[in-house]
N, CA, C and O atoms as CSV, one atom per row, in Angstrom:
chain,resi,resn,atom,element,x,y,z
A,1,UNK,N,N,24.443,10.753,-21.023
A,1,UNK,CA,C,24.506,9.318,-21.156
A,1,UNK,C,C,25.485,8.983,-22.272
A,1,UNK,O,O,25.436,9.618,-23.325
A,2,UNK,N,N,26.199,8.202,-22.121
A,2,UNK,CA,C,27.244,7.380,-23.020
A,2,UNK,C,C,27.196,6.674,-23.716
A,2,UNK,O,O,26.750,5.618,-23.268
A,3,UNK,N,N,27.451,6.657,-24.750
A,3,UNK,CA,C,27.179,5.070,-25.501
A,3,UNK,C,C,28.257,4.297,-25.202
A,3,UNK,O,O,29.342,4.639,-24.732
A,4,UNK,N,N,27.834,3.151,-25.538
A,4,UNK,CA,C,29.473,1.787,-25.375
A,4,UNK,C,C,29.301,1.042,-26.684
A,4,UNK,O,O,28.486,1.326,-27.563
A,5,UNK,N,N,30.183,0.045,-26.694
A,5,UNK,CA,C,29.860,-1.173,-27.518
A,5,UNK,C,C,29.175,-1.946,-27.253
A,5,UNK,O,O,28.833,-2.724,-28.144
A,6,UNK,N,N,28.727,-2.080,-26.118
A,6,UNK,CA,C,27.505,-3.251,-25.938
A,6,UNK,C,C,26.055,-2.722,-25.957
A,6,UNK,O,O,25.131,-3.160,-25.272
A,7,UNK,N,N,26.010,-1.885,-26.696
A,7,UNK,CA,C,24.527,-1.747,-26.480
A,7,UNK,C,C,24.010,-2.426,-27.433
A,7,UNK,O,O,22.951,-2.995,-27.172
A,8,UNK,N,N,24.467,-2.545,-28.526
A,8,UNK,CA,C,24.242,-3.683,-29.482
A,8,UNK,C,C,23.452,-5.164,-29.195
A,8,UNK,O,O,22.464,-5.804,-29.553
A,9,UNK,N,N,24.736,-5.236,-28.194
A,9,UNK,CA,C,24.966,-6.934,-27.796
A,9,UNK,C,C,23.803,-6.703,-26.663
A,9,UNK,O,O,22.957,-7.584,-26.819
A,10,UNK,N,N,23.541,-6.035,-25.832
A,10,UNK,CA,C,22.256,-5.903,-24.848
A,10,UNK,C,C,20.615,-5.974,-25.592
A,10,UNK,O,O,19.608,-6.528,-25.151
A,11,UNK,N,N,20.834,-5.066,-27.073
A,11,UNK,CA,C,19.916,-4.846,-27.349
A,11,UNK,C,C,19.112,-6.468,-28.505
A,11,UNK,O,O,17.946,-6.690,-28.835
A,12,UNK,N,N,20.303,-7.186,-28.763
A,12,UNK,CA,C,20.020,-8.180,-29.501
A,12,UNK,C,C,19.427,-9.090,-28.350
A,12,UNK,O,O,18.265,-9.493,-28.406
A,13,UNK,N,N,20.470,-9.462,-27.069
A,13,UNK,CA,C,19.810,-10.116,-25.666
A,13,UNK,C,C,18.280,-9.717,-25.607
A,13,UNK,O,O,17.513,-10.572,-26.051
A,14,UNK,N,N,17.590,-8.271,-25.013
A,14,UNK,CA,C,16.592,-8.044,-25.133
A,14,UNK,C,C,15.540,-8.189,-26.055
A,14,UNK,O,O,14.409,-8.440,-25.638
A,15,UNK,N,N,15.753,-8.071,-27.174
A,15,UNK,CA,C,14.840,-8.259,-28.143
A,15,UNK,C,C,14.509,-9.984,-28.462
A,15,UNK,O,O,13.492,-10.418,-29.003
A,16,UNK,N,N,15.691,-10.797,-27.954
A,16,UNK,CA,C,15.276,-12.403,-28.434
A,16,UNK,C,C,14.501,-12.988,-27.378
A,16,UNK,O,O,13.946,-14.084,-27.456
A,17,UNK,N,N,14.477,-11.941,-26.029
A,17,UNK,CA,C,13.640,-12.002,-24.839
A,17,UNK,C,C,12.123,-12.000,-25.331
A,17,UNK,O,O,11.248,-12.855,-25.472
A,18,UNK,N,N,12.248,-10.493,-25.542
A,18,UNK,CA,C,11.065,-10.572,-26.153
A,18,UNK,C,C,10.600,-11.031,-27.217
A,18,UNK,O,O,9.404,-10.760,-27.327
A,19,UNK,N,N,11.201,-11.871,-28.435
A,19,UNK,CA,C,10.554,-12.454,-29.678
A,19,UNK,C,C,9.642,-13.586,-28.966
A,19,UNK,O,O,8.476,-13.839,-29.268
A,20,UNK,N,N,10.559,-14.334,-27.770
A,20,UNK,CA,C,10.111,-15.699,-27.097
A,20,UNK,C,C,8.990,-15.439,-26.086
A,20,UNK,O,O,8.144,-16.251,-25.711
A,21,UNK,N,N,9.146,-14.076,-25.689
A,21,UNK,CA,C,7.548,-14.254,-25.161
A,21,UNK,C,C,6.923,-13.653,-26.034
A,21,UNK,O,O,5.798,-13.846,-25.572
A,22,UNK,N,N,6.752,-13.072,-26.938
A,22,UNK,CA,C,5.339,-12.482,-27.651
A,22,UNK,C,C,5.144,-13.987,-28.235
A,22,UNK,O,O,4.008,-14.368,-27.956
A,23,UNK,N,N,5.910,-15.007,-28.984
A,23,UNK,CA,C,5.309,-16.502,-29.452
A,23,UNK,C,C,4.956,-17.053,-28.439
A,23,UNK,O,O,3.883,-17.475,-28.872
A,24,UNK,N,N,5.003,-17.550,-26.974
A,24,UNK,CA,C,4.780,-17.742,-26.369
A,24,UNK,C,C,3.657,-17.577,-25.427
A,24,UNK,O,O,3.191,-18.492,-24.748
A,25,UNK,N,N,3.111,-15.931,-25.428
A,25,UNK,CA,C,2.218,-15.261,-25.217
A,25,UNK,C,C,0.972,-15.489,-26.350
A,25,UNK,O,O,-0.195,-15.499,-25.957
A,26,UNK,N,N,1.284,-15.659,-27.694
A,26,UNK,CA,C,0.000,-15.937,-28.302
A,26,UNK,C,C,-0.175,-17.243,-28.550
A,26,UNK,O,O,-1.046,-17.578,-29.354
A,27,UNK,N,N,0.469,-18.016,-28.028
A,27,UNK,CA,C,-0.050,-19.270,-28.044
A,27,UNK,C,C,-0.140,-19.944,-29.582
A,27,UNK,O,O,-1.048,-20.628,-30.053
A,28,UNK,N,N,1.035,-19.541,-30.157
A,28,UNK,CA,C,1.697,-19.927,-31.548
A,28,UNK,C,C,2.099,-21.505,-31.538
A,28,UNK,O,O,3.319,-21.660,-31.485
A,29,UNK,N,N,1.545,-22.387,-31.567
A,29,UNK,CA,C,1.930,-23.712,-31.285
A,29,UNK,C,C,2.764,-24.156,-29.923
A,29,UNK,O,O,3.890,-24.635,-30.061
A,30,UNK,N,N,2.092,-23.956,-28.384
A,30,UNK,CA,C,2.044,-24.411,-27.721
A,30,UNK,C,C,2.887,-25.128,-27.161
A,30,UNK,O,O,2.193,-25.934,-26.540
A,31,UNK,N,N,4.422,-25.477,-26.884
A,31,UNK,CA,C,5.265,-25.960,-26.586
A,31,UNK,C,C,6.077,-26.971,-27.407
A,31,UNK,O,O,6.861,-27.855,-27.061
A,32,UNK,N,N,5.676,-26.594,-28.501
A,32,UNK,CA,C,5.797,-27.039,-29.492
A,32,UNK,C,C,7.923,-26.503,-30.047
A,32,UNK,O,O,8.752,-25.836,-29.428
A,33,UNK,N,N,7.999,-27.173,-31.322
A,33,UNK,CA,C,9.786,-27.083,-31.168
A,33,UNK,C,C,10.344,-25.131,-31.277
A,33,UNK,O,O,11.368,-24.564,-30.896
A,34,UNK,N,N,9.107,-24.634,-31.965
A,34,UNK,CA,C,9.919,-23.146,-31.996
A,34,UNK,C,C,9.862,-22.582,-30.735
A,34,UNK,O,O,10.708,-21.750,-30.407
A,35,UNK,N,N,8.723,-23.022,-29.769
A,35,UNK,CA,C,8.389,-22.277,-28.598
A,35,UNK,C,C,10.072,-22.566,-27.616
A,35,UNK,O,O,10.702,-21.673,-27.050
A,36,UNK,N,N,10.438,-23.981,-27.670
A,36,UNK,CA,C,11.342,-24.588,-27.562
A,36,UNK,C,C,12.983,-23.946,-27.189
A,36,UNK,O,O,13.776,-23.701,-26.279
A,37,UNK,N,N,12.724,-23.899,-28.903
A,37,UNK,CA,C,13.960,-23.344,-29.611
A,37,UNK,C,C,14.618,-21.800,-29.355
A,37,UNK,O,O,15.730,-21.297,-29.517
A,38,UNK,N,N,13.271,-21.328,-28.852
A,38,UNK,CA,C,13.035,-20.018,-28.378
A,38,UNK,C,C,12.943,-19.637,-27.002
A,38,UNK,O,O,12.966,-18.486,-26.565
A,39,UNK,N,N,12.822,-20.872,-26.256
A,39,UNK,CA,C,13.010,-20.697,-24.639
A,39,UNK,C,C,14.478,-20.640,-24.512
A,39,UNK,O,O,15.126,-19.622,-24.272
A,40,UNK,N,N,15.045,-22.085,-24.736
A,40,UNK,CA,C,16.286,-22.138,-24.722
A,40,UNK,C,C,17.285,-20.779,-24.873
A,40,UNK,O,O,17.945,-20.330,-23.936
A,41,UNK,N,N,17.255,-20.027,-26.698
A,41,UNK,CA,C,17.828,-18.804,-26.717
A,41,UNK,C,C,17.636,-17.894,-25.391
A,41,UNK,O,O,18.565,-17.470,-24.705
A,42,UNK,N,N,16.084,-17.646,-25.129
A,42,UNK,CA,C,15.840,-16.608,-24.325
A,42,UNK,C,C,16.822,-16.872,-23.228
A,42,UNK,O,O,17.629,-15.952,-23.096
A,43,UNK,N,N,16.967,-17.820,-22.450
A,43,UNK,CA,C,17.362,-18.080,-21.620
A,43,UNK,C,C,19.390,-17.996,-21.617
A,43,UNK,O,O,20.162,-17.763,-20.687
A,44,UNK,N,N,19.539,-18.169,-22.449
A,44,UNK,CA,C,20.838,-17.940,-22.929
A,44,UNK,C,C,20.951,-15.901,-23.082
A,44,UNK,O,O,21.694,-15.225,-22.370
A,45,UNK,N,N,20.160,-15.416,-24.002
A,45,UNK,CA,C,20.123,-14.346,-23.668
A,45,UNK,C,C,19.884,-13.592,-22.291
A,45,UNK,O,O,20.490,-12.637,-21.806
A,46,UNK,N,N,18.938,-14.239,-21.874
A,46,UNK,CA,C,19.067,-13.352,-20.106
A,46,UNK,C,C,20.409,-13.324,-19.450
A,46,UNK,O,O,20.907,-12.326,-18.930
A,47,UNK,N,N,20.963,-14.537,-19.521
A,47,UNK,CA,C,22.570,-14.834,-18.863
A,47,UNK,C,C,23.504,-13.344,-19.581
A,47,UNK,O,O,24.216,-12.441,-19.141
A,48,UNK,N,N,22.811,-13.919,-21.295
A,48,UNK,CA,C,24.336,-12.721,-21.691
A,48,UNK,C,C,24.379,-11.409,-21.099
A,48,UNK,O,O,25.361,-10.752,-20.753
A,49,UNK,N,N,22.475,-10.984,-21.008
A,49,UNK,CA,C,22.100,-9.484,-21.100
A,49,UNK,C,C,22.860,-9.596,-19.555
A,49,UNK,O,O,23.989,-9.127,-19.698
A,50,UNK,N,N,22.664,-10.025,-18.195
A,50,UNK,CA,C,23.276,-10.116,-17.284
A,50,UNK,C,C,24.709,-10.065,-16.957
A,50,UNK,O,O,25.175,-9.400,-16.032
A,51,UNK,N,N,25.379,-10.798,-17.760
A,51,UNK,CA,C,26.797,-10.633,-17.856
A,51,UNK,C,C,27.253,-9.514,-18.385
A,51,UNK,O,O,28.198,-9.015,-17.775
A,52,UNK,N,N,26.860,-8.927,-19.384
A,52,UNK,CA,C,27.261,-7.478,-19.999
A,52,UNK,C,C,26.752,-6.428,-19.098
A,52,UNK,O,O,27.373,-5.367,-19.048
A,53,UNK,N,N,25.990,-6.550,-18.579
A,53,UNK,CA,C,24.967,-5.327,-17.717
A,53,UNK,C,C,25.830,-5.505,-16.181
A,53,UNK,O,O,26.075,-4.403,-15.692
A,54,UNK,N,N,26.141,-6.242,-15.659
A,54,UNK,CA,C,27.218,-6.570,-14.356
A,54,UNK,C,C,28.614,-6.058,-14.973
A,54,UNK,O,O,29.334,-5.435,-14.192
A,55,UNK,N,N,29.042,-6.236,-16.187
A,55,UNK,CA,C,30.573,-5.715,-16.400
A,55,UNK,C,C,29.960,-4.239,-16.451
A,55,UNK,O,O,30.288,-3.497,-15.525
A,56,UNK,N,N,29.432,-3.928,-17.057
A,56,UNK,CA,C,29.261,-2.168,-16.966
A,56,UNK,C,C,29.001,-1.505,-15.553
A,56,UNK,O,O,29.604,-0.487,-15.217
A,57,UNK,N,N,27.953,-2.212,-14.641
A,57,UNK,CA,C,28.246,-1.806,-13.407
A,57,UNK,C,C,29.252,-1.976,-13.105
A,57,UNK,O,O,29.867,-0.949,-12.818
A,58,UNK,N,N,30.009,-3.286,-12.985
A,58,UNK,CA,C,31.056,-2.652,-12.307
A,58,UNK,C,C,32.192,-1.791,-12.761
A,58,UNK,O,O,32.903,-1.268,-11.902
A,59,UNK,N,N,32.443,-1.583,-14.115
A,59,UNK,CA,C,33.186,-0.341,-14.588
A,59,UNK,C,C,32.535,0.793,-14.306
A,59,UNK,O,O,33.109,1.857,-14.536
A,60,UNK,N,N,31.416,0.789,-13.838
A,60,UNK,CA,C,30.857,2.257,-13.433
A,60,UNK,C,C,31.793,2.682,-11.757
A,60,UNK,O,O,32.430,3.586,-11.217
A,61,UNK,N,N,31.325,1.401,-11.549
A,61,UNK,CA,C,32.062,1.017,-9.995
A,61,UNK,C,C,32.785,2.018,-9.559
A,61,UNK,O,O,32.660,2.976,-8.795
A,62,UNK,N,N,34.306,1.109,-10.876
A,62,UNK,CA,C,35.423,1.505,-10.925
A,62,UNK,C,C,35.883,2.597,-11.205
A,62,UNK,O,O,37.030,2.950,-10.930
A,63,UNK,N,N,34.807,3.462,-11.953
A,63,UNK,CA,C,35.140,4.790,-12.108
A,63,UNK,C,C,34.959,5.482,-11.101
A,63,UNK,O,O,35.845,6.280,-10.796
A,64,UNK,N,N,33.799,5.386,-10.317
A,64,UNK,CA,C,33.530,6.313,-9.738
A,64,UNK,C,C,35.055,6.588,-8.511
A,64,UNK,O,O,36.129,5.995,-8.410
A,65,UNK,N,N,34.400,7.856,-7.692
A,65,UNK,CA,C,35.768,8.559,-6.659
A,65,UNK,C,C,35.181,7.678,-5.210
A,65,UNK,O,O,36.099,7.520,-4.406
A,66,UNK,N,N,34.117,7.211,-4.842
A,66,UNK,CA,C,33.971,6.974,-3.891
A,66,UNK,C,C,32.794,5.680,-3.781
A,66,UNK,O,O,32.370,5.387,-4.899
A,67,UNK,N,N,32.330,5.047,-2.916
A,67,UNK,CA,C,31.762,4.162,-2.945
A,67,UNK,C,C,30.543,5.126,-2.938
A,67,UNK,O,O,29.698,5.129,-3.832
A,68,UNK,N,N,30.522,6.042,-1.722
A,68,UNK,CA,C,29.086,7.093,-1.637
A,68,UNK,C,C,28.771,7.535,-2.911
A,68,UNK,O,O,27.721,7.168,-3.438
A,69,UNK,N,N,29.699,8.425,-3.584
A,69,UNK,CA,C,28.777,8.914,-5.511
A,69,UNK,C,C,28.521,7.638,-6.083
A,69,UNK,O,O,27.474,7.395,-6.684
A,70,UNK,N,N,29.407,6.837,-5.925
A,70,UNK,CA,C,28.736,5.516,-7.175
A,70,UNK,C,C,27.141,5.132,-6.489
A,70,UNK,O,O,26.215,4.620,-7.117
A,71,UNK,N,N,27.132,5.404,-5.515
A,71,UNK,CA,C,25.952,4.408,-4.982
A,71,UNK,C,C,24.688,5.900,-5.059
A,71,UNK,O,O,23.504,5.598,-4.904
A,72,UNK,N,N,24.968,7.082,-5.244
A,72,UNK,CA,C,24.302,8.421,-5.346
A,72,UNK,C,C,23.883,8.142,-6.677
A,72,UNK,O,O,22.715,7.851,-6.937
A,73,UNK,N,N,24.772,8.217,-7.519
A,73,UNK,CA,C,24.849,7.943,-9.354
A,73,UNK,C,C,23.619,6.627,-9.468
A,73,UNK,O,O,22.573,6.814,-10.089
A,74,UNK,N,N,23.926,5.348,-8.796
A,74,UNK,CA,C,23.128,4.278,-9.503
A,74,UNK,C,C,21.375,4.680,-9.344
A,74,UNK,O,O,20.456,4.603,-10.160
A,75,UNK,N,N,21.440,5.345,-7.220
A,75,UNK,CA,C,20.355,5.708,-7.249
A,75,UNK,C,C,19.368,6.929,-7.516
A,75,UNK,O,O,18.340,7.243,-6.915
A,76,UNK,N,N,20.079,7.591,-8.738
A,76,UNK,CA,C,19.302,8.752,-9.227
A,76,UNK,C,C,19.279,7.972,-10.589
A,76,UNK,O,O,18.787,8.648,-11.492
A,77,UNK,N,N,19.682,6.743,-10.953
A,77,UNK,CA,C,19.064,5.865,-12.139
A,77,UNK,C,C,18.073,5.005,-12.499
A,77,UNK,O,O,17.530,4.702,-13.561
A,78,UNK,N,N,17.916,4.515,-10.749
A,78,UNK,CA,C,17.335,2.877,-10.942
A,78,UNK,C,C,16.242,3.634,-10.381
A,78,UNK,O,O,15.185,3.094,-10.707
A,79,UNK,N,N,15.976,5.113,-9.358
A,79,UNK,CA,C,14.655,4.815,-8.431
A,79,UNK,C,C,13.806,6.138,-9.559
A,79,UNK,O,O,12.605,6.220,-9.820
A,80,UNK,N,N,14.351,6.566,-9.787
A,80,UNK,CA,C,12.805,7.368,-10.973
A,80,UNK,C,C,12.409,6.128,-12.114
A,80,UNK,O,O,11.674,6.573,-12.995
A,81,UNK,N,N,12.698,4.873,-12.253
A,81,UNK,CA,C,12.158,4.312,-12.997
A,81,UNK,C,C,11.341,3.465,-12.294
A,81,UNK,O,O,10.235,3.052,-12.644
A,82,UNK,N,N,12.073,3.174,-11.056
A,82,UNK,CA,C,11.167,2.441,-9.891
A,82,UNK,C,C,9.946,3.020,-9.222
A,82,UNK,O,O,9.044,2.333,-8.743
A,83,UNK,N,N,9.988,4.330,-9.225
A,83,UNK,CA,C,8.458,4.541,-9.002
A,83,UNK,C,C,7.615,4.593,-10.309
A,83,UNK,O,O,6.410,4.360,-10.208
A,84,UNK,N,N,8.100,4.853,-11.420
A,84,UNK,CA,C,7.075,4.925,-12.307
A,84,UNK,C,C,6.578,3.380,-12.471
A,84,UNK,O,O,5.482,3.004,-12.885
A,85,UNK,N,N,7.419,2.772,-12.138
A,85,UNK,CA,C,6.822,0.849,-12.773
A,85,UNK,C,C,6.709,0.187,-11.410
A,85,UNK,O,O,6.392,-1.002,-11.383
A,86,UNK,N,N,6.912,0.766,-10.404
A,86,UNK,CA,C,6.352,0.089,-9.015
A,86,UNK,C,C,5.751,0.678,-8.020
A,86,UNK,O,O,4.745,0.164,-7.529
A,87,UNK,N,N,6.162,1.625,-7.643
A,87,UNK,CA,C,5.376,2.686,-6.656
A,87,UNK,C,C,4.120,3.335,-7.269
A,87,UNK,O,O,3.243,3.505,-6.422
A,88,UNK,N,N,3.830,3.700,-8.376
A,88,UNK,CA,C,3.126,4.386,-8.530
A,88,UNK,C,C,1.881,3.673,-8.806
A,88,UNK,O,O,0.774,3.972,-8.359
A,89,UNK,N,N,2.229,2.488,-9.753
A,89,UNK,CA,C,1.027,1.418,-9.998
A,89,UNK,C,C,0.186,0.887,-8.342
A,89,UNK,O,O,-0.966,0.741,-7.932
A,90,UNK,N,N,1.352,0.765,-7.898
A,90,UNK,CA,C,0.787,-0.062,-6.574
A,90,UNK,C,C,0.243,0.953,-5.874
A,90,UNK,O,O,-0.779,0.708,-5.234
A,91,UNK,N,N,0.684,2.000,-5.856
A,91,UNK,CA,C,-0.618,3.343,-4.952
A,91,UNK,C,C,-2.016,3.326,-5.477
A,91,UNK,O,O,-2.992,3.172,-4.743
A,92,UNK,N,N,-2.088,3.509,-6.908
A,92,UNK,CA,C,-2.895,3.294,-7.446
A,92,UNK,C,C,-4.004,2.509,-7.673
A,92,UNK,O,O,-5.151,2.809,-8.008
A,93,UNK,N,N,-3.350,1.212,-7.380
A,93,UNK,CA,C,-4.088,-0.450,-7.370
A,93,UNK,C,C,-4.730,-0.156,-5.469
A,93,UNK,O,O,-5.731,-0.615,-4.920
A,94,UNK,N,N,-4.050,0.428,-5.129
A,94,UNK,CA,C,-4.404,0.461,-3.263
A,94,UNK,C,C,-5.565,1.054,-3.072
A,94,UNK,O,O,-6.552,0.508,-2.579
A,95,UNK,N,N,-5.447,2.920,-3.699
A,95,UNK,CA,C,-6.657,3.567,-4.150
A,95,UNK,C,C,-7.546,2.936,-4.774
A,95,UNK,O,O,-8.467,2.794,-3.968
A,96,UNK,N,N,-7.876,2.371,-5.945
A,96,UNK,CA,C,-8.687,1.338,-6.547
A,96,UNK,C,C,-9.333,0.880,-5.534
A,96,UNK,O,O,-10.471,1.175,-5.171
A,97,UNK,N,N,-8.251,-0.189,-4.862
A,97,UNK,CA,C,-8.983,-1.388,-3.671
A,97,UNK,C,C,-9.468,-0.694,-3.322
A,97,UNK,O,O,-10.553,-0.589,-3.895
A,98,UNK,N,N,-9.237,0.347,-2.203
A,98,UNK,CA,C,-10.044,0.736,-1.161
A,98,UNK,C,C,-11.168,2.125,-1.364
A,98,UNK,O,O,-11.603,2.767,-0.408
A,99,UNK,N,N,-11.432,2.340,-2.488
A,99,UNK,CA,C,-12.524,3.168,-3.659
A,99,UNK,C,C,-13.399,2.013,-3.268
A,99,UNK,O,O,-14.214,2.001,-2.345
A,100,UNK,N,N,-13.026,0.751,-4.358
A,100,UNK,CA,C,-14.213,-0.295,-4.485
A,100,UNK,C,C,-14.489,-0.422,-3.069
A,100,UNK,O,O,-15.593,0.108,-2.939
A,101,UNK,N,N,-14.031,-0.903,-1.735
A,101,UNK,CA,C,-13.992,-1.268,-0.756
A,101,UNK,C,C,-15.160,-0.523,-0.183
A,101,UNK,O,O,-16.251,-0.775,0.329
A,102,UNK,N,N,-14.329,0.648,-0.549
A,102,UNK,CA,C,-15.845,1.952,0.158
A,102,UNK,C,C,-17.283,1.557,-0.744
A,102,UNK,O,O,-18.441,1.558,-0.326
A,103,UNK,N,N,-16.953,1.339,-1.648
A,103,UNK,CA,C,-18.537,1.162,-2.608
A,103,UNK,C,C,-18.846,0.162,-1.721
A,103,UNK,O,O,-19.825,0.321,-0.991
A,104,UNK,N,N,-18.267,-0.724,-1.658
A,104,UNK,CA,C,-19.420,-2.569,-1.728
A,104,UNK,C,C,-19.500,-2.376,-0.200
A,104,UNK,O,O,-19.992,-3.285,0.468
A,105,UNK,N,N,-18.990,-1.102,0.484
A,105,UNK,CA,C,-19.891,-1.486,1.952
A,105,UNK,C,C,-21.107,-0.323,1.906
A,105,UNK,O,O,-22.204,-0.410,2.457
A,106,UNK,N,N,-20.697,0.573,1.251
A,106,UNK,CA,C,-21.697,1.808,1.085
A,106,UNK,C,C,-23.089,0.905,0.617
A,106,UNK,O,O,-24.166,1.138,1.166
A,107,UNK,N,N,-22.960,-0.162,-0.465
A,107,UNK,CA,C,-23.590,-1.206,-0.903
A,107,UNK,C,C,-24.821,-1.886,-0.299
A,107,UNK,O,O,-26.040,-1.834,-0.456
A,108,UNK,N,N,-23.789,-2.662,0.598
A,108,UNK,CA,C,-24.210,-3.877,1.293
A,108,UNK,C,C,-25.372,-2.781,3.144
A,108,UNK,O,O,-26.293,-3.163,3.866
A,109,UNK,N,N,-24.537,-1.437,3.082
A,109,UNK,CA,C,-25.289,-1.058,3.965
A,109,UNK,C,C,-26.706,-0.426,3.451
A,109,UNK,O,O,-27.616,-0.803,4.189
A,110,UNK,N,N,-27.107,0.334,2.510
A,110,UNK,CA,C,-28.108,0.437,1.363
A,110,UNK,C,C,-28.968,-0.941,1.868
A,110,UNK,O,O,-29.993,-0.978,2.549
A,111,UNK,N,N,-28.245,-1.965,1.337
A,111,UNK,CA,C,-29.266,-2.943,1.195
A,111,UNK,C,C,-29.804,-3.599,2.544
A,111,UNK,O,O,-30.877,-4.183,2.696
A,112,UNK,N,N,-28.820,-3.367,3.475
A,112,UNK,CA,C,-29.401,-4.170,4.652
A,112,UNK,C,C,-30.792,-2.965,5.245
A,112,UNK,O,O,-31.818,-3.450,5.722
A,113,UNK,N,N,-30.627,-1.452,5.128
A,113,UNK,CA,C,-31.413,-0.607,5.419
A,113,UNK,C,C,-32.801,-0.910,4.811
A,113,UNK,O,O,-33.832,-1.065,5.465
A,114,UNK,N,N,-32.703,-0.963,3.686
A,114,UNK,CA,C,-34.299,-1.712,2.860
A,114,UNK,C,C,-34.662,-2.424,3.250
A,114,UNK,O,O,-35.886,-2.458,3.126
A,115,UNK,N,N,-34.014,-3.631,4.059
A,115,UNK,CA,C,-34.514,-5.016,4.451
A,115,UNK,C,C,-35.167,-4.865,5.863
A,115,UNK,O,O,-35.951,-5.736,6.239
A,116,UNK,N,N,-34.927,-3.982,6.520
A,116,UNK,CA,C,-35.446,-3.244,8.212
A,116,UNK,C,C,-37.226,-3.110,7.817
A,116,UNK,O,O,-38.012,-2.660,8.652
C-alpha cells in the first residue's frame, strides 16, 4: 500500500464526519447552533472526502494495463471488507432469526400440547 498526499486531507474529511455525529449522537444540545455548525462542515466534508477518493480511483484507473486488472485490483479491495461489514453480519442476523424462529414455534407447540 502507498501513501499519497491526501491522506491527510481524507483523514481530516473523516474525522469532522465523525466529530458531527458523535455530538449529534449524544444529544449535546439538540439542533441547536453547534449541532448546526457541525452538520453543515460534515456535509462539506463528505463532498471533499468524495472528491479526493474519485481522483485516486481514477488515477488508479489510469495506471492500471487493462480495464480487467483495474477492476481485479479494486475487487480484491472493496470485497474482503464487504463481507466482514455486510455478508457476514447479515448471515448471522439470518441464523439468529431463524434460531429464535425455531424456539417460539418449539414454544408455542409445548404450549398448545398442555392445553389438549
Amino acid at each position: 500500500m502507498t501513501s499519497n498526499r491526501f491522506d491527510l486531507l481524507r483523514l481530516v474529511f473523516a474525522s469532522t464526519v465523525f466529530v458531527f455525529h458523535a455530538v449529534a449522537l449524544s444529544a449535546y444540545a439538540p439542533g441547536g447552533s453547534l449541532e448546526r455548525v457541525l452538520g453543515e462542515l460534515a456535509g462539506l466534508a463528505v463532498e471533499g472526502f468524495f472528491i479526493v477518493s474519485g481522483a485516486l480511483v481514477f488515477g488508479s484507473f489510469e495506471r492500471s494495463r487493462s480495464l480487467g486488472l483495474y477492476t481485479e485490483k479494486r475487487a480484491r479491495r472493496i470485497y474482503p471488507a464487504y463481507a466482514l461489514v455486510v455478508v457476514i453480519p447479515a448471515r448471522n442476523s439470518m441464523l439468529r432469526a431463524s434460531a429464535t424462529s425455531a424456539t417460539a414455534s418449539t414454544s408455542r407447540i409445548s404450549r398448545s400440547s398442555r392445553r389438549c
